[in-house]
N, C-alpha and C positions, 0 to 999 in steps of 0.2 A: 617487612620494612620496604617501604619507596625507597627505587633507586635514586643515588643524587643525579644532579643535571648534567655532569657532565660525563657519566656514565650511563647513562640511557642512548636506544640504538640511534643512528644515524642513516641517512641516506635510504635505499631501497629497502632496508630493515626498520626502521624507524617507520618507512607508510606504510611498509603492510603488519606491522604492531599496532596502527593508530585506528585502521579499520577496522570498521565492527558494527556499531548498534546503525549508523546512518546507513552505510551499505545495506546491511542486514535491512534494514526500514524501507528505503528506495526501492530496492529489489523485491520486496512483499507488494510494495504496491501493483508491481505489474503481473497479476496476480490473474487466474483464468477466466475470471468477471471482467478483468480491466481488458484482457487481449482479445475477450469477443465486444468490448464495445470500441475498442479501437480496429477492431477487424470491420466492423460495422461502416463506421465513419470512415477506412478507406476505399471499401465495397459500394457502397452509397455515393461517395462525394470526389473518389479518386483520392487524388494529390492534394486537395484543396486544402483541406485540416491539417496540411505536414506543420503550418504556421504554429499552432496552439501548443506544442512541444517546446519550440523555442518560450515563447510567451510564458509559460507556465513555471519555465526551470526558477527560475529566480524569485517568485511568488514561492513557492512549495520550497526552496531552500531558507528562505527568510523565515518562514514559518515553524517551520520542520530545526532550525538552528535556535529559535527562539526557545520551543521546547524542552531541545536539549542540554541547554545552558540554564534553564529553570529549574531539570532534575539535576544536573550536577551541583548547581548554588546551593539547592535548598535540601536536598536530599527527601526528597518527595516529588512523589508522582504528578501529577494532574490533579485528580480526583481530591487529593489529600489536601489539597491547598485551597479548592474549594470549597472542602468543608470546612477549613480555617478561618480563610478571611471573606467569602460570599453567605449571600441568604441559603438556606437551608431548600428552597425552591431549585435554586439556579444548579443546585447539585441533585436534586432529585429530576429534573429535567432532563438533566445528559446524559442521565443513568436511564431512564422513561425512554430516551430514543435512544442510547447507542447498541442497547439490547437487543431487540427486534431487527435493526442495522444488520449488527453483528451476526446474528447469529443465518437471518437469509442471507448474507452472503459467504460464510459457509457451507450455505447447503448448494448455491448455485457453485461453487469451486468443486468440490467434493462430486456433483455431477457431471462437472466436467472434466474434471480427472478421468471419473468413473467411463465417460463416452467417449474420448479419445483414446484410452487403453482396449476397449471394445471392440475401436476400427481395427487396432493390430494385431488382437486375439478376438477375434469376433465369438470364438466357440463359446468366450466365458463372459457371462449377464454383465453389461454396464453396472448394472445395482451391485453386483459383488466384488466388480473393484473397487465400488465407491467405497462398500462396509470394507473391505481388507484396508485400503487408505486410510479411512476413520480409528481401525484399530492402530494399528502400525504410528497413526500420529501419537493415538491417548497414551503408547507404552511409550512413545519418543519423551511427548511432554512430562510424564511421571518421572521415569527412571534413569534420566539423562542427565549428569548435573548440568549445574547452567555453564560451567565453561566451555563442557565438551558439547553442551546442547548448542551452543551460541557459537562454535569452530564450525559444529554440522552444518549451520541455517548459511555462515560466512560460504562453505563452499557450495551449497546449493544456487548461490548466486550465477556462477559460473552456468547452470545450464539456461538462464536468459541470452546467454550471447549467441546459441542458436540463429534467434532473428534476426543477427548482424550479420548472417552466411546467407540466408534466403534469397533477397534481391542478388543478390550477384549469380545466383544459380539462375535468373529468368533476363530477359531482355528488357534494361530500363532505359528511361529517358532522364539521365543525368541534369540535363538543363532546364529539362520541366520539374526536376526537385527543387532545386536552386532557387526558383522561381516561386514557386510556392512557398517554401519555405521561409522566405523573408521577404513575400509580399503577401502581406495576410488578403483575402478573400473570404467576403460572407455578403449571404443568401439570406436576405430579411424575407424567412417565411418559415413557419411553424416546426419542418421538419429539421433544417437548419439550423435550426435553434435548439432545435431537440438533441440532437447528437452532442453541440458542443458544447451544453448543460450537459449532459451525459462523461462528454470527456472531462469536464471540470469537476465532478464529481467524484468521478472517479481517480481523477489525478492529486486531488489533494482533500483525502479522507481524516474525519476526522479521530478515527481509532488509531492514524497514527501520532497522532498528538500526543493520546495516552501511551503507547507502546513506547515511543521515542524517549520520554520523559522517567519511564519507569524501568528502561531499560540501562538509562545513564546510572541511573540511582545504583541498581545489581552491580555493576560495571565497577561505578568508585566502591563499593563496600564489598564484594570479590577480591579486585587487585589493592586493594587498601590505597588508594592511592592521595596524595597531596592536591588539594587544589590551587592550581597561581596560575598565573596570565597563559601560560605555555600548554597547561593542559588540556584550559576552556577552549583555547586558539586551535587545537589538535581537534577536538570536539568537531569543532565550528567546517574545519575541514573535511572530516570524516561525513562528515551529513553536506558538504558541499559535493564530495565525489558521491555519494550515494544519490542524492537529488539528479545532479548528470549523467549516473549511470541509467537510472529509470526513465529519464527524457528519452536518453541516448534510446532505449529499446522501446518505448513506446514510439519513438519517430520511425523507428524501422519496421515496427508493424503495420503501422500505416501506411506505411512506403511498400510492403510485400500485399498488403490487401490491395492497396490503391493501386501497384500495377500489374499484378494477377488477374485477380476476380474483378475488379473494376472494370480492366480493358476487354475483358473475355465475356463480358454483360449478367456479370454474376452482382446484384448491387443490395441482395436481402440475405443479411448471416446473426440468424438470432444465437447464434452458440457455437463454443468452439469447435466442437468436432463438424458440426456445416463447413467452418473456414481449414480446418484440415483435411475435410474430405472434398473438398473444391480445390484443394489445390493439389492436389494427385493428379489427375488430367494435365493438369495447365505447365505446372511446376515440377512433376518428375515426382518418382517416389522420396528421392531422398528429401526433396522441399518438404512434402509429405512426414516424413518420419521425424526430421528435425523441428517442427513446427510441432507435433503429437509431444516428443519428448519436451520441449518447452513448459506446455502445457502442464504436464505431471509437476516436472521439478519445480517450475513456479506455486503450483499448488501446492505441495509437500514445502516449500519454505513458508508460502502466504499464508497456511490455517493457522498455523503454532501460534502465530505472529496476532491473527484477530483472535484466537481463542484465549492467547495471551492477556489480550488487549481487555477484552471482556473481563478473564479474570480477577485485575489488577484496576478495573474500576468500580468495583461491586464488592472485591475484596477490602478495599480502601472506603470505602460508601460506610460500609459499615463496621470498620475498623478490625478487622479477623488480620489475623499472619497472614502476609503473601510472601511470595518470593519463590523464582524458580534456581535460585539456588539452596532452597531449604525442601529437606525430602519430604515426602507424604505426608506422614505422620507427625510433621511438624505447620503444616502449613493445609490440613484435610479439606478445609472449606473454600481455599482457594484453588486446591486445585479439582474437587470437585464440580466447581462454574466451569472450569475446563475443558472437564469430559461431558458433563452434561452439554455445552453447547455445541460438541461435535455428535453427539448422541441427535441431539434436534433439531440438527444441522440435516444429519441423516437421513430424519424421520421426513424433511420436506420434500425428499424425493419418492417415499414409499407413497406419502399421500395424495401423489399425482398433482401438488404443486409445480408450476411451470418455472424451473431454475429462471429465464427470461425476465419473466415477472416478478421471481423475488429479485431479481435485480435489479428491477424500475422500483421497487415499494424500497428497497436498501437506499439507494440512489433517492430519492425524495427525503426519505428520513435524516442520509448525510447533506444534503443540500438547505434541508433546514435548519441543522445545526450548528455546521461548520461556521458560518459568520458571528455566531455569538460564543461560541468555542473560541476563535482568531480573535475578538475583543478582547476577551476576559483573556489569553496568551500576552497580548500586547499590554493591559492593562498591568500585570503582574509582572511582567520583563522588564516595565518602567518605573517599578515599587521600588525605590529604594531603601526602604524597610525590609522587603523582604528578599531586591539580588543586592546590597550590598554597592561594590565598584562594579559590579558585571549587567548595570541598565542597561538598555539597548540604546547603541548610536545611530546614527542618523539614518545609512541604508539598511539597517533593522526596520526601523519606523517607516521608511518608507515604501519598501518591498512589502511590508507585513500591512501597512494600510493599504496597496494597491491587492494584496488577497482579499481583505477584509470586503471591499467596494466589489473586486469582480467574483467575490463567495456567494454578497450580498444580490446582487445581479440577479448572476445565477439562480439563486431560490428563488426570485421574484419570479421568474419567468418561471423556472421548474413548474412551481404552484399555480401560476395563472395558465399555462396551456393542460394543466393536469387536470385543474376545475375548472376552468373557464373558457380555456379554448377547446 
């Protein structure tokens, strides 16, 4: 039974009840793939890129809130709704790219788990803390139900805040943050553009469109809960602090690259354990160790989260049981995509694929999607057939059309400097 209204919690009990799938989602995004291409851009560029953190927060909240009001309305995913009410194409599309997506940047996380834990135990193979992580996820995702799996991912959150201790442990220039940060700067030339395609790609992915959506779904059919104005509006919150929270740390990564390894003339980090083992010299071991541990625990939250993702769009594609509140044996073939994609995830590190590079081919593949994924969200958020009284208002529409234009951007250029320039 739902509690009534006026017995449900209040005050500091009531937000941190409400937290969950958006945290849980924000906090995936800044994921070991995201922190070496934000290590990148502040290695490379400095301060310069602190701007695209603010820019971004209100794009990826508009979008990422659209989502999750779509799985709470309708009680379906993404996936499911596309097979509903679009052509048969537009859903074999998204499934055609978020697979390949999906599954290299798992393998690039997974190696970088695997090379960070390496620096600290050097004795024992990068490769075999990748495979112990890979294992340790598959028995997390199986045998875990989803309340207690989804309290796990909720406190894994907590080792992101790491990044927010860094800068303070080194000498900064407060006033050249300030400065950057809310006077955007940019470099109309190739590699300029490269990064901040890079950061837009990665800051607003479109697996978590799926995750977000599917995760509301678990969420109302776990807690049984009533849906009215109060609970969509809790929603809407929860994925507002989550959105803030992942700015909030992607702006301090940038701020710990940009004045680290930047002022020290360190300006090329294709990988995370490069930007943790550059900052041992500069930044003190503890910079060092708290930036390493980041690394792991953001991983061990991010994989679940894209293996999830994968699951629950392929599962849905082709109408099998999913759900990670339903055990194995009830739900095999979903959660089989699960482990198979941390299995293959694995295997692109054994085959001396360049984790770097499955990040640039992940990164083009989400770049091409994301803008017709963010249509087809805004198209269906404004169906009143199918949300009912919960259309999207005005700054829905409008937040979520200025992702749509700067998604769209984005892949233009992505594509034309990838073939053309």
């Amino acid at each position: 039974m739902t509690e009534p209204a006026d017995a449900r919690p209040k005050g500091l009990l009531h937000f941190l009840k409400i937290l969950g799938p958006g945290l849980i989602t924000g906090a995936s995004d800044d994921d070991p793939s995201g922190i070496a291409t934000y290590s990148q851009a502040g290695a490379q560029y400095g301060l310069t890129t602190l701007w695209t953190a603010l820019i971004t927060f209100p794009l990826m909240a508009a979008v990422q809130e659209m989502c999750a009001r779509i799985g709470v309305v309708t009680s379906h995913g993404l996936t499911g709704l596309l097979k509903r009410h679009y052509p048969r194409p537009v859903l074999w599309l998204m499934v055609l790219f978020s697979f390949p997506a999906i599954i290299l940047n798992i393998g690039a996380d997974l190696a970088g788990m695997g090379a960070v834990s390496n620096l600290i135990l050097p004795k024992v193979p990068s490769e075999a803390f990748s495979a112990g992580f890979a294992v340790v996820l598959m028995l997390a995702i199986v045998f875990l139900p989803y309340q207690k799996f989804a309290a796990v991912l909720k406190w894994l959150c907590a080792a992101l805040l790491v990044y927010l201790v860094v800068p303070f442990l080194c000498s900064t220039d407060w006033m050249a943050v300030l400065k950057n940060t809310f006077i955007p700067q940019v470099q109309f030339n190739k590699d300029f553009v490269n990064v901040l395609v890079a950061i837009l790609g990665t800051t607003i992915s479109p697996y978590l469109f799926f995750w977000q959506a599917t995760m509301e779904v678990e969420t109302v059919r776990c807690d049984h809960v009533v849906i009215d104005k109060r609970y969509v509006r809790d929603v809407g919150f929860d994925v507002d602090f989550g959105m803030l929270f992942s700015n909030i740390v992607t702006f301090f990564i940038i701020l710990t690259a940009g004045t680290v390894l930047f002022n020290a003339g360190i300006h090329q980090i294709d990988t995370v354990e490069q930007a943790a083992r550059a900052l041992e010299p500069l930044a003190g071991k503890g910079a060092y160790y708290l930036f390493a541990l980041g690394v792991v625990g953001t991983g061990l939250l991010a994989i679940p989260v894209l293996s999830g993702s994968l699951s629950y769009i392929i599962s849905e594609a082709f109408g099998w049981r999913e759900g990670l509140d339903r055990k194995f044996v009830e739900a095999k073939a979903f959660y089989t995509v699960a482990i198979l994609s941390l299995i293959i995830g694995l295997l692109i590190n054994y085959l001396g694929i360049s984790p770097i590079k499955a990040l640039i081919w992940s990164a083009i593949l989400y770049g091409v999607t994301s803008p017709v994924i963010i249509a087809i969200v805004l198209h269906i958020s404004n169906n009143k057939t199918v949300m009912g009284d919960y259309t999207n208002g005005f700054w829905s529409n409008l937040f979520g059309a200025g992702a749509f234009l700067l998604m769209t951007a984005s892949a233009g250029f992505l594509i034309y400097y990838q073939f053309a320039g």
